[in-house]
N, CA, C and O atoms as CSV, one atom per row, in Angstrom:
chain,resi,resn,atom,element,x,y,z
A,1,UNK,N,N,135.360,93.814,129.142
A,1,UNK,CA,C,135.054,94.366,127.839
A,1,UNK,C,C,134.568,93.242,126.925
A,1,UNK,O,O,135.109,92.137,126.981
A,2,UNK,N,N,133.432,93.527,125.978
A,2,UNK,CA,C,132.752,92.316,125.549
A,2,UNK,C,C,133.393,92.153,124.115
A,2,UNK,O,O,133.516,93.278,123.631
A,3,UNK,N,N,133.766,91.350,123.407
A,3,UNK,CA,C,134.205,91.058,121.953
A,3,UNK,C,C,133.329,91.049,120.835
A,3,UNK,O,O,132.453,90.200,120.664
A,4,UNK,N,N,133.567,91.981,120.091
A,4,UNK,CA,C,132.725,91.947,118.575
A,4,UNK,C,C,132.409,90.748,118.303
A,4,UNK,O,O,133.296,89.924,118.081
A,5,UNK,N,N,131.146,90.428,118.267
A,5,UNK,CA,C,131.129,88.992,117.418
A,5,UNK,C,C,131.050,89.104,116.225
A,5,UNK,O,O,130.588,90.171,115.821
A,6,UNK,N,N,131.426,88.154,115.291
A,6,UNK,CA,C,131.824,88.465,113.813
A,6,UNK,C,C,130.330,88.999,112.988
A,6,UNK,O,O,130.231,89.729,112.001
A,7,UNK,N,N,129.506,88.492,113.611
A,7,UNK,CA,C,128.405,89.010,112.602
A,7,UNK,C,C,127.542,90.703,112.999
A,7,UNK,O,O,126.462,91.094,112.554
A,8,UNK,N,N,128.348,91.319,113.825
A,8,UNK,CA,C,127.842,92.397,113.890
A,8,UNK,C,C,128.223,93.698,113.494
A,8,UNK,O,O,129.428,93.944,113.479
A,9,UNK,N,N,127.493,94.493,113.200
A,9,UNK,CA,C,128.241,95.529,112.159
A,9,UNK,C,C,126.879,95.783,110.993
A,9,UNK,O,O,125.682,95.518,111.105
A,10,UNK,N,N,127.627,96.377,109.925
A,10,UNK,CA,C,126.514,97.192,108.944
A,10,UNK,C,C,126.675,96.166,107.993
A,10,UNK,O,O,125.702,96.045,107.247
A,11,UNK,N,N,127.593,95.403,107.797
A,11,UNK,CA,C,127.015,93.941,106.596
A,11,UNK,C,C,126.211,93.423,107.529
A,11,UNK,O,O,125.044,93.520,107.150
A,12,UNK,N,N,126.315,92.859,108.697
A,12,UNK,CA,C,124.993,91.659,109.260
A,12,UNK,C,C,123.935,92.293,108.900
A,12,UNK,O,O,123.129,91.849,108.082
A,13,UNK,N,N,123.803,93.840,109.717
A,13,UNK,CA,C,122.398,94.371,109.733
A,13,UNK,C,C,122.028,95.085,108.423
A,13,UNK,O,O,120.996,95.755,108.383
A,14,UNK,N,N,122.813,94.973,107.370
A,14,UNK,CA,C,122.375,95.018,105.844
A,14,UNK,C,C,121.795,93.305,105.535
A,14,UNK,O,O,120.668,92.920,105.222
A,15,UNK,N,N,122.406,92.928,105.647
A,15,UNK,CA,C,122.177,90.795,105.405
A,15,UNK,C,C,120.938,90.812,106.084
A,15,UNK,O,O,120.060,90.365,105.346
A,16,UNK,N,N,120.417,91.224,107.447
A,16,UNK,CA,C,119.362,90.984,107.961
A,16,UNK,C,C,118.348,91.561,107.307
A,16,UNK,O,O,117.388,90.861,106.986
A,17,UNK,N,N,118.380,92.998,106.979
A,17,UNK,CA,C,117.380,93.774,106.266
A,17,UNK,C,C,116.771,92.974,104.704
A,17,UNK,O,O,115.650,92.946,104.196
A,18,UNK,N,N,118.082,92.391,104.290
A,18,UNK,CA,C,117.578,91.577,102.557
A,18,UNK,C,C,116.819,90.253,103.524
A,18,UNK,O,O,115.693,89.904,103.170
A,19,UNK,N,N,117.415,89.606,104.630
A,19,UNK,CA,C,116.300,88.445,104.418
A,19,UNK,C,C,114.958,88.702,105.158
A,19,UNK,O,O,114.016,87.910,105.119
A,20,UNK,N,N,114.953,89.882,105.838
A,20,UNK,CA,C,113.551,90.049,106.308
A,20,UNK,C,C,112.522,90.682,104.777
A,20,UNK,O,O,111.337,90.469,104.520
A,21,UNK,N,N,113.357,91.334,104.155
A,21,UNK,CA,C,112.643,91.536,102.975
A,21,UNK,C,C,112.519,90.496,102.325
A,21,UNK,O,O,111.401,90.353,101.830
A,22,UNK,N,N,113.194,89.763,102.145
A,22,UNK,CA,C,112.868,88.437,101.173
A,22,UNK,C,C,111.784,87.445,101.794
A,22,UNK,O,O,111.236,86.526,101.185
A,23,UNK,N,N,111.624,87.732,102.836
A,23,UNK,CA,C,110.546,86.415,103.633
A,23,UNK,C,C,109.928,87.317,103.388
A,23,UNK,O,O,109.404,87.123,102.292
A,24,UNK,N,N,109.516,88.757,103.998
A,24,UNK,CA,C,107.914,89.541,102.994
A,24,UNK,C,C,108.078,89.353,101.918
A,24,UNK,O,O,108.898,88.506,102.272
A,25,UNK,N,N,108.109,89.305,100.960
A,25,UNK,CA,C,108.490,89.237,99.616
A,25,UNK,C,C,107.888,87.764,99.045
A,25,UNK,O,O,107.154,87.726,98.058
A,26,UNK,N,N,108.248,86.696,99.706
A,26,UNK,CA,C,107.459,85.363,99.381
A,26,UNK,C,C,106.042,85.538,100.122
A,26,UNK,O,O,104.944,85.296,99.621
A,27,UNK,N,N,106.274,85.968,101.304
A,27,UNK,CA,C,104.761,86.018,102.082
A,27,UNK,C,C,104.024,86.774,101.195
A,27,UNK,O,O,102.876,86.453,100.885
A,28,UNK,N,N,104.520,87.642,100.809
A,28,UNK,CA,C,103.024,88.452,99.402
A,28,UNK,C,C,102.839,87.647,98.543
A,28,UNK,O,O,101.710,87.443,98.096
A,29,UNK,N,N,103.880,87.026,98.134
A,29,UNK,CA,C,103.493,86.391,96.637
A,29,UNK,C,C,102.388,85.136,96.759
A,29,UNK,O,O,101.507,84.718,96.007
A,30,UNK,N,N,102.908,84.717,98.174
A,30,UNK,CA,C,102.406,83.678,98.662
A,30,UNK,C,C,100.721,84.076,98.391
A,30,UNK,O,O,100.059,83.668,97.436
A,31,UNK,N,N,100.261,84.922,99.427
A,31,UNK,CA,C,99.163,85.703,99.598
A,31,UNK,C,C,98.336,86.158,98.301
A,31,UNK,O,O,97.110,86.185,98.201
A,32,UNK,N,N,99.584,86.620,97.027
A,32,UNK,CA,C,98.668,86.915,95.657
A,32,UNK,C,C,98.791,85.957,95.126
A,32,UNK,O,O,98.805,86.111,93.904
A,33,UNK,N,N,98.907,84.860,95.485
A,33,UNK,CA,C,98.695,83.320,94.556
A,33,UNK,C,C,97.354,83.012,95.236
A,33,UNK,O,O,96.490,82.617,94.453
A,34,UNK,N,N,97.000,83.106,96.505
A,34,UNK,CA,C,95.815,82.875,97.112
A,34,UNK,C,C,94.856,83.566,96.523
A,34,UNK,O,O,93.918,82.952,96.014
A,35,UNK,N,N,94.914,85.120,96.476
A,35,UNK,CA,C,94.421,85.926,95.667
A,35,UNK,C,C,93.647,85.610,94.243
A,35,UNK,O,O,92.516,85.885,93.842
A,36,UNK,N,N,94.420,85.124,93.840
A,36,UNK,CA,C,94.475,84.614,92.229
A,36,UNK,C,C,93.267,83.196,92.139
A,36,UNK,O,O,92.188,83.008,91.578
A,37,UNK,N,N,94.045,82.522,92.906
A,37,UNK,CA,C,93.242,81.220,92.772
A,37,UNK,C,C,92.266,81.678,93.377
A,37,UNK,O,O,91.800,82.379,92.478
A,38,UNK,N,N,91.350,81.865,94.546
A,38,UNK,CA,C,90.496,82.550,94.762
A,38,UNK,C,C,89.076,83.116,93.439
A,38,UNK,O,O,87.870,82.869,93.437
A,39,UNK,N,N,90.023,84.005,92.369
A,39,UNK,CA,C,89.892,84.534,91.499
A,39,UNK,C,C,89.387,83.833,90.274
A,39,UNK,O,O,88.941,84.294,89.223
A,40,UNK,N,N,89.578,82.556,90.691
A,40,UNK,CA,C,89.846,81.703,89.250
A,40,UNK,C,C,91.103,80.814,88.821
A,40,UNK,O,O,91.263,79.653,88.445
A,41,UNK,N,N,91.826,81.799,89.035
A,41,UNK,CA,C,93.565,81.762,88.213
A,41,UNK,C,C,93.991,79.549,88.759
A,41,UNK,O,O,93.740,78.860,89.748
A,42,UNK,N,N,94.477,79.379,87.839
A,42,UNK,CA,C,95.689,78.299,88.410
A,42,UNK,C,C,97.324,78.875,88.335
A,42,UNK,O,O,97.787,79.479,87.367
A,43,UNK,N,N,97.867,78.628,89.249
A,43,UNK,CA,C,99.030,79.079,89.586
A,43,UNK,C,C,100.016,78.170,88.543
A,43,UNK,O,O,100.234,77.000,88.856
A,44,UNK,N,N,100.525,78.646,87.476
A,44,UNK,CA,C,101.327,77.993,86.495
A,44,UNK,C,C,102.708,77.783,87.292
A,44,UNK,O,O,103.240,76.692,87.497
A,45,UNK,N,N,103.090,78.789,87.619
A,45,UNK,CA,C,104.789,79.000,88.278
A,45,UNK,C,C,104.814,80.186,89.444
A,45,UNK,O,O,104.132,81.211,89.463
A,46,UNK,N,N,105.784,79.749,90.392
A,46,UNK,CA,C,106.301,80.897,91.321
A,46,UNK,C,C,107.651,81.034,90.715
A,46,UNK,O,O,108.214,80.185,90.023
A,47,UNK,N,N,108.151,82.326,91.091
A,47,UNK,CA,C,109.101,82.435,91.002
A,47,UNK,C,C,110.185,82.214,89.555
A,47,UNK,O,O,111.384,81.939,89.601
A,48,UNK,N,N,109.482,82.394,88.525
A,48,UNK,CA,C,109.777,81.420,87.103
A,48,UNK,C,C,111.276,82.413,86.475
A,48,UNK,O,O,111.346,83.522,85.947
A,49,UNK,N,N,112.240,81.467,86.815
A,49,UNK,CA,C,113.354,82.214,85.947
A,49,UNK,C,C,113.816,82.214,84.527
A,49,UNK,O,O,113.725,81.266,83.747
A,50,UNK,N,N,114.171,83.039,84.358
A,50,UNK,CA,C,114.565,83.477,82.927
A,50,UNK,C,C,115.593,84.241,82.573
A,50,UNK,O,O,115.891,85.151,83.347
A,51,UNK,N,N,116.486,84.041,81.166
A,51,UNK,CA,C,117.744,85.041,81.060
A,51,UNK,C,C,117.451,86.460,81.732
A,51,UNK,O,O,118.186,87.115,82.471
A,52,UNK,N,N,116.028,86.778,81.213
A,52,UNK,CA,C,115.691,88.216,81.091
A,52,UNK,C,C,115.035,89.016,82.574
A,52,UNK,O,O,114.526,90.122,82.761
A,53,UNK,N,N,115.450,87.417,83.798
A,53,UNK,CA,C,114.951,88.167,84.820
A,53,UNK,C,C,113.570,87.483,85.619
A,53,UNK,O,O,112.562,87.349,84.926
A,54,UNK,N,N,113.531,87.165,86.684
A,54,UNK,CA,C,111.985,86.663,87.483
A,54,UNK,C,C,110.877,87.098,87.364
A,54,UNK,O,O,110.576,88.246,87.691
A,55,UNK,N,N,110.082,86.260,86.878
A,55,UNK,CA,C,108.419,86.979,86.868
A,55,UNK,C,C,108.123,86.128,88.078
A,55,UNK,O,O,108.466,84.948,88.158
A,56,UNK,N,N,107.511,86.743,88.955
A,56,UNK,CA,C,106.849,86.083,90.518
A,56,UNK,C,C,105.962,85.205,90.717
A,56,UNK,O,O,106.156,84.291,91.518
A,57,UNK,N,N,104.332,85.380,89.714
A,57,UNK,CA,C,103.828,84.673,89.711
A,57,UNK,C,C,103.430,84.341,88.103
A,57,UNK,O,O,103.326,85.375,87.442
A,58,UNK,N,N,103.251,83.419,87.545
A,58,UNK,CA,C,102.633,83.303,86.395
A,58,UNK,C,C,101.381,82.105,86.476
A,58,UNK,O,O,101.441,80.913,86.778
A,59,UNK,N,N,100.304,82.924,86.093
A,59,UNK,CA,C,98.744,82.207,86.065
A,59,UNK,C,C,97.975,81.911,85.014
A,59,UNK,O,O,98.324,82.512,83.999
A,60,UNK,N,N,97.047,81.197,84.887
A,60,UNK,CA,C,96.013,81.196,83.607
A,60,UNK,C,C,95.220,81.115,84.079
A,60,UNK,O,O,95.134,80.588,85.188
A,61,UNK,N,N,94.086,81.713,83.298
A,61,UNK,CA,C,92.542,81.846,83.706
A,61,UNK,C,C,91.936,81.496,82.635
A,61,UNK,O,O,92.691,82.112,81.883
A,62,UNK,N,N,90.949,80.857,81.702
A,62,UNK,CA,C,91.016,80.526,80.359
A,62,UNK,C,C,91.410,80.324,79.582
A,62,UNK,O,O,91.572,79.173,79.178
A,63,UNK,N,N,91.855,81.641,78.827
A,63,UNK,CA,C,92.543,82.155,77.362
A,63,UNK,C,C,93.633,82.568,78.117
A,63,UNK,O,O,94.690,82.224,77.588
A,64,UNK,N,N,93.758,83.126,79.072
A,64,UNK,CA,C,94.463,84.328,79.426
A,64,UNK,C,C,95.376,83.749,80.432
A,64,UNK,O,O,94.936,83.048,81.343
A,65,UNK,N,N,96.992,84.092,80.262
A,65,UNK,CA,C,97.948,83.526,80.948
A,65,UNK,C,C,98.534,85.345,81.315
A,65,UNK,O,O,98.836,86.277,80.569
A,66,UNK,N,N,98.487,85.209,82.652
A,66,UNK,CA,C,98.864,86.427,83.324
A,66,UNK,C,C,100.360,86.169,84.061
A,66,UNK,O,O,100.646,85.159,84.704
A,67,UNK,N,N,101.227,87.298,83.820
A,67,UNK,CA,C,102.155,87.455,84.001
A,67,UNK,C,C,102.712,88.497,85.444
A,67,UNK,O,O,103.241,89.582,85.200
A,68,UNK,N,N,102.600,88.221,86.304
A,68,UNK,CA,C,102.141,88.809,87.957
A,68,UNK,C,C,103.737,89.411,88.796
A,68,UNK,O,O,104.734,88.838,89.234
A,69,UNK,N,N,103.292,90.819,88.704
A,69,UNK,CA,C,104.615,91.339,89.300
A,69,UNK,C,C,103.661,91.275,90.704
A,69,UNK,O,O,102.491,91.655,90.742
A,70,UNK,N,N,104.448,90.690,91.891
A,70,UNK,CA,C,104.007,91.320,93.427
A,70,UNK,C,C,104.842,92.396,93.922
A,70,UNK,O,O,106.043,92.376,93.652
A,71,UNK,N,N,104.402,93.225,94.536
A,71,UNK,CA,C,104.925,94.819,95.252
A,71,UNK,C,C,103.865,94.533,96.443
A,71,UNK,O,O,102.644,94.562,96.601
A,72,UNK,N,N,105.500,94.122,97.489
A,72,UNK,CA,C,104.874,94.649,98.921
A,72,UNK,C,C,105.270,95.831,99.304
A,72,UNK,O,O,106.388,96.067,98.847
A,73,UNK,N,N,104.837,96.706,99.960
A,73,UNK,CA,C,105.225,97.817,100.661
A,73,UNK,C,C,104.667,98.434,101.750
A,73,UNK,O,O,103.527,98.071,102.038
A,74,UNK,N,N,105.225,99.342,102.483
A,74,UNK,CA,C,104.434,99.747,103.834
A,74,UNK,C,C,102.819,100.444,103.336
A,74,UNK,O,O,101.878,100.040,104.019
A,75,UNK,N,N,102.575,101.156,102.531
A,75,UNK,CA,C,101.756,101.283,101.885
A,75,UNK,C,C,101.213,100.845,100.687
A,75,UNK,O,O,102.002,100.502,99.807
A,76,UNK,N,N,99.829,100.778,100.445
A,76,UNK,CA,C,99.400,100.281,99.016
A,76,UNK,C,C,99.891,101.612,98.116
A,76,UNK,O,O,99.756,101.410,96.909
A,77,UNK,N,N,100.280,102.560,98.364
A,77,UNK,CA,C,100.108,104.008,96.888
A,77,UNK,C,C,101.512,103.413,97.544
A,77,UNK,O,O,100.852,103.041,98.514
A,78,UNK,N,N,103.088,102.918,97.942
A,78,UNK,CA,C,103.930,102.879,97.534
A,78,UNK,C,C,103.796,101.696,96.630
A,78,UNK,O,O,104.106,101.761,95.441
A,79,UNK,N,N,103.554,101.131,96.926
A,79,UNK,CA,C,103.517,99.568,95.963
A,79,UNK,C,C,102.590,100.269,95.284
A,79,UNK,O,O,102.265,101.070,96.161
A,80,UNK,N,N,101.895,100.554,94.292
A,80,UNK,CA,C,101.279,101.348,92.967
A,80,UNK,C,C,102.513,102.293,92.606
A,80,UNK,O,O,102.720,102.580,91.427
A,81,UNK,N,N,103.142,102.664,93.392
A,81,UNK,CA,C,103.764,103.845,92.628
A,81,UNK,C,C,105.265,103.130,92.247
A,81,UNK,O,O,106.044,103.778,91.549
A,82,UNK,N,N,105.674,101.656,92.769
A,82,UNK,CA,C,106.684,101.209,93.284
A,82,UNK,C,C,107.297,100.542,91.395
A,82,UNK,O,O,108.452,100.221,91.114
A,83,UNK,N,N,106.259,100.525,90.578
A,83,UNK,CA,C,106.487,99.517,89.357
A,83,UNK,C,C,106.723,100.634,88.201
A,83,UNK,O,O,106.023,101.533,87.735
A,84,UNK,N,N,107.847,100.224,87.993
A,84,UNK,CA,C,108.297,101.520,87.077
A,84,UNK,C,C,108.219,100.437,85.241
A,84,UNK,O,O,108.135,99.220,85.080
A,85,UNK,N,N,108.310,101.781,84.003
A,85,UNK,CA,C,108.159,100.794,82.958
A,85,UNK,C,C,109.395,100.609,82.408
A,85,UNK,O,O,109.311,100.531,81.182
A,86,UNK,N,N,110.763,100.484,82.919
A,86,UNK,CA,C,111.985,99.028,82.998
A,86,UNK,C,C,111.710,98.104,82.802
A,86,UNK,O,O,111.878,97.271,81.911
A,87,UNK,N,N,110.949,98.243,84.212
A,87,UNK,CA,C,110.204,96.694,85.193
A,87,UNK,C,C,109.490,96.009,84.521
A,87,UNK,O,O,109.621,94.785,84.518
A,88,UNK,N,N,108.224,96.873,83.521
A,88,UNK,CA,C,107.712,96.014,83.028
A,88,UNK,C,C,107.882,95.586,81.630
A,88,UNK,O,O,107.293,94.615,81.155
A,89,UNK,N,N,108.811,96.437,80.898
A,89,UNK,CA,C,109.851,95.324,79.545
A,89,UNK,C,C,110.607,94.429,80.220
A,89,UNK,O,O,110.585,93.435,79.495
A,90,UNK,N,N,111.321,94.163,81.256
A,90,UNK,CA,C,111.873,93.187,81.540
A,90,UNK,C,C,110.850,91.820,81.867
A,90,UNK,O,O,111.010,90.647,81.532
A,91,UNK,N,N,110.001,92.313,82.473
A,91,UNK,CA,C,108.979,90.923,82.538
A,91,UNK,C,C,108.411,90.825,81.274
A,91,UNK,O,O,107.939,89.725,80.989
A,92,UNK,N,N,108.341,91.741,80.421
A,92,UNK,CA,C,107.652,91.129,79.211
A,92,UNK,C,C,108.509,90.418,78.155
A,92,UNK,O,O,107.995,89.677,77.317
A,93,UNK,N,N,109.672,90.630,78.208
A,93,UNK,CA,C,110.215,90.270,77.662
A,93,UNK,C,C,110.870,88.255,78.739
A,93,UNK,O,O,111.474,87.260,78.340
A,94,UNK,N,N,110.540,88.478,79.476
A,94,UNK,CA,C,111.094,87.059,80.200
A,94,UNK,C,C,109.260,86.665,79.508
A,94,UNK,O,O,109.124,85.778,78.664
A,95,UNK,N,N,108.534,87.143,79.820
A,95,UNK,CA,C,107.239,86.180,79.720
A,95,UNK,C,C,107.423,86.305,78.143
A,95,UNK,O,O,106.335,85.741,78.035
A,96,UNK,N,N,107.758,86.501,76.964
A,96,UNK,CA,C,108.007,86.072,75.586
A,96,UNK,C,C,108.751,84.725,75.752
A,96,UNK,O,O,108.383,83.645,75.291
A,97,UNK,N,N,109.670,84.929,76.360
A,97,UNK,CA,C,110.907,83.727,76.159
A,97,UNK,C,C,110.081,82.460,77.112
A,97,UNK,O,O,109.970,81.307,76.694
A,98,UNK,N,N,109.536,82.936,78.468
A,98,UNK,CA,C,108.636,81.461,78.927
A,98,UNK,C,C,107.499,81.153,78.030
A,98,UNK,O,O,107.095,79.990,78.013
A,99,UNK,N,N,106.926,82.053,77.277
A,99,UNK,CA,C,105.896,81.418,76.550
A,99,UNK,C,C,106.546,80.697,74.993
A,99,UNK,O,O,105.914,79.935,74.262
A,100,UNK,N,N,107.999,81.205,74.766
A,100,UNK,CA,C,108.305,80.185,74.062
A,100,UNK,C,C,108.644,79.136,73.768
A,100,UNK,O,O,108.808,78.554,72.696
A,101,UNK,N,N,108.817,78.743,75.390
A,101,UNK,CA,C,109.267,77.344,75.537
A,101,UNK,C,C,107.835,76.772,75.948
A,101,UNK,O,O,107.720,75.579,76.230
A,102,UNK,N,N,106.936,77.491,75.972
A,102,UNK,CA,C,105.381,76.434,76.503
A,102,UNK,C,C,104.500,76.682,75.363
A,102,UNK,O,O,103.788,77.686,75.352
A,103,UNK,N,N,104.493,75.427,73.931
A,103,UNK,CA,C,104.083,76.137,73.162
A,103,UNK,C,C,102.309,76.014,73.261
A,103,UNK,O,O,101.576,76.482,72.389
A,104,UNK,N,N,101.733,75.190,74.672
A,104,UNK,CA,C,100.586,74.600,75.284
A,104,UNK,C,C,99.720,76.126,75.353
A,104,UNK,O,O,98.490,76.119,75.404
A,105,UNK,N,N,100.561,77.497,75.349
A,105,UNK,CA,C,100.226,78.790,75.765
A,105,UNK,C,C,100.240,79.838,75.188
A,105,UNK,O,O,100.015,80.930,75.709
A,106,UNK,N,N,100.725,79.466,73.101
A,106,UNK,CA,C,100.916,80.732,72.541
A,106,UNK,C,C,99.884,81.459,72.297
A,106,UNK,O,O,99.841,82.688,72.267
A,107,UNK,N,N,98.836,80.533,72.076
A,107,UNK,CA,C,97.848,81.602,71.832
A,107,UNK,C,C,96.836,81.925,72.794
A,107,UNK,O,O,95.708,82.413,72.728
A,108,UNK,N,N,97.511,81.545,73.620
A,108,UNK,CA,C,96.831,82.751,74.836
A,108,UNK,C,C,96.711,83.997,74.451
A,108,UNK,O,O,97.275,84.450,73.455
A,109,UNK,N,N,95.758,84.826,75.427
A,109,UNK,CA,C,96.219,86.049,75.410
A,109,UNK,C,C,96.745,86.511,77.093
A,109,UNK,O,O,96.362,86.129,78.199
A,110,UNK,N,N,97.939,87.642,76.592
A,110,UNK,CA,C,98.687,87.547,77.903
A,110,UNK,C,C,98.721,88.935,78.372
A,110,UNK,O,O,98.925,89.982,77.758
A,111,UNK,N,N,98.485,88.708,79.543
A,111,UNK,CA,C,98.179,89.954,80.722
A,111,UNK,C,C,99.676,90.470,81.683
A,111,UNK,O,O,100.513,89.721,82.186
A,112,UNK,N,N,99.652,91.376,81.697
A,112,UNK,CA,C,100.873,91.587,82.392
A,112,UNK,C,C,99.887,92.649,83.938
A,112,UNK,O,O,99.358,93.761,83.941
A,113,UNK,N,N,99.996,91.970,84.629
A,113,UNK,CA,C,99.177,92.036,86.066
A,113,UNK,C,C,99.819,92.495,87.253
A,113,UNK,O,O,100.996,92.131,87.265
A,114,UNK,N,N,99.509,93.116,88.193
A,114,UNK,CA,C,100.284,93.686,89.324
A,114,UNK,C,C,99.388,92.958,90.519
A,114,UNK,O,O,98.169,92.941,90.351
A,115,UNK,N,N,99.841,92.467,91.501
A,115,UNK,CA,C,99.109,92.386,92.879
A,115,UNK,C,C,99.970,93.090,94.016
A,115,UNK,O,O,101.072,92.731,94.430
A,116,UNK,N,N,99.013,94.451,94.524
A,116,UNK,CA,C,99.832,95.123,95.381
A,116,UNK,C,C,99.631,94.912,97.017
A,116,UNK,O,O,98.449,94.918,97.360
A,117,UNK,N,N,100.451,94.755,97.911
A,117,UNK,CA,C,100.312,94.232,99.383
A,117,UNK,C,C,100.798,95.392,100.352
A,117,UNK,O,O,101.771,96.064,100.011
A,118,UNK,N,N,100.258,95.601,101.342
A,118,UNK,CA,C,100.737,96.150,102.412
A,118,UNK,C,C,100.034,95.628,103.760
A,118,UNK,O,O,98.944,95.056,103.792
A,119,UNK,N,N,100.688,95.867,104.651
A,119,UNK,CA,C,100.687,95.670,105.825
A,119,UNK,C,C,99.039,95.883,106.418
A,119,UNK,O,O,98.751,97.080,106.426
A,120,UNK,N,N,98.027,95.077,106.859
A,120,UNK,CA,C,96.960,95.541,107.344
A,120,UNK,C,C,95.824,95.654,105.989
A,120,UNK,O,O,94.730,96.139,106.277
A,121,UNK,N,N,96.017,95.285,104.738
A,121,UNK,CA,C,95.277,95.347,103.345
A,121,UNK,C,C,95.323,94.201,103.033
A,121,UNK,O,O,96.361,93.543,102.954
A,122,UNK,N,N,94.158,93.789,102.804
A,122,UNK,CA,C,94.113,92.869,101.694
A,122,UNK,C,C,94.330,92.834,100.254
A,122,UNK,O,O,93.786,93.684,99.550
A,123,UNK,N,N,95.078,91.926,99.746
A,123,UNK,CA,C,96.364,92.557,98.465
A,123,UNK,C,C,95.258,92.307,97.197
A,123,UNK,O,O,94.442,91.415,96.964
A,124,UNK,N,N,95.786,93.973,96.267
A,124,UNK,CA,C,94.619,94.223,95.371
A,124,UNK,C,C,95.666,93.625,93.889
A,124,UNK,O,O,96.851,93.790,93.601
A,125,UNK,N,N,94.390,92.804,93.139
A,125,UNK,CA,C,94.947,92.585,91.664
A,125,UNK,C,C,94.690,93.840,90.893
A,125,UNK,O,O,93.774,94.577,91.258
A,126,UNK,N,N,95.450,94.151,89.823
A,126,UNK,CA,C,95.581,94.985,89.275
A,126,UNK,C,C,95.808,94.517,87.771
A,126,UNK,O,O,96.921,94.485,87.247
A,127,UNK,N,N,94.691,94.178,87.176
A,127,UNK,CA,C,94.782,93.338,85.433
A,127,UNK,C,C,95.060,94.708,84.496
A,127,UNK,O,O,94.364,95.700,84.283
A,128,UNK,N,N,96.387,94.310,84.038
A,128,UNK,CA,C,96.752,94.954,82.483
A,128,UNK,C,C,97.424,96.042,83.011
A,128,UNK,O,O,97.398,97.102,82.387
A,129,UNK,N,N,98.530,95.877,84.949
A,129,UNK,CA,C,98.838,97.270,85.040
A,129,UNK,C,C,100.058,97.804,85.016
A,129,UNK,O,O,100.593,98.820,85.461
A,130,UNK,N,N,100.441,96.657,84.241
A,130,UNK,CA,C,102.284,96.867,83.808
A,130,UNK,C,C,102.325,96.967,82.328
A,130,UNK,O,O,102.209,95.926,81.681
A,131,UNK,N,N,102.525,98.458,81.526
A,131,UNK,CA,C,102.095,98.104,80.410
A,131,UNK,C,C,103.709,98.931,79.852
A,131,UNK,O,O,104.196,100.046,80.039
A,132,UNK,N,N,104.226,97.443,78.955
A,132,UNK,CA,C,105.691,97.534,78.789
A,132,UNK,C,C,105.872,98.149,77.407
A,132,UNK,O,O,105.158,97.710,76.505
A,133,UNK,N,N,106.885,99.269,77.099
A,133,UNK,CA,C,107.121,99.878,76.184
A,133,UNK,C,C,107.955,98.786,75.107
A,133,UNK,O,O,108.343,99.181,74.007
């Protein structure tokens, strides 16, 4: 009779499910930073924390300092349908508080941007498509 090994069960294979999502999860962002620069953009920050919560990517393109939610999903219409407007007062409100500590960026003007990914697509920008109450 073979012995449970400690990591098996519905926590491991919950634990496994968050880090396979979390490695997609950088691999998109990864991918809409390519995107971006590509685009123009310089990649200001990955991953930029704040009281109010992670904005993923943050970019500038001129004037314009964009504030970049990534949504991977098995489909592109789930990732479009995936960004609710919570989501996007919470990033607007973290991108107030990072642009107050960079005062190199106030008078930007600032974009709150989506880049959506799925499996087999090349990941689409989406300018101005988080629009926070």
């Amino acid at each position: 009779m073979k012995a449970k090994s400690a990591n098996s069960g519905p926590i491991s294979s919950g634990l496994a499910r968050r880090k396979l999502s979390e490695r997609r999860g950088r691999r998109a962002e990864w991918l809409a930073a390519g995107l971006l620069m590509i685009k123009g953009y310089r990649i200001l920050a990955r991953r930029a924390h704040t009281p109010f919560g992670e904005i993923d990517l943050i970019a500038v393109r001129g004037r314009r300092v964009a504030f970049v939610e990534v949504k991977w999903r098995k489909t592109l219409e789930l990732a479009v349908c995936s960004v609710s407007p919570r989501q996007a007062g919470r990033i607007a409100k973290a991108a107030d508080y990072w642009l107050w500590r960079r005062c190199e960026f106030r008078d930007h003007e600032m974009g709150f941007d989506c880049v959506f990914a799925a499996p087999g697509h090349f990941p689409r920008h989406a300018i101005n498509a988080l629009q926070p109450t």
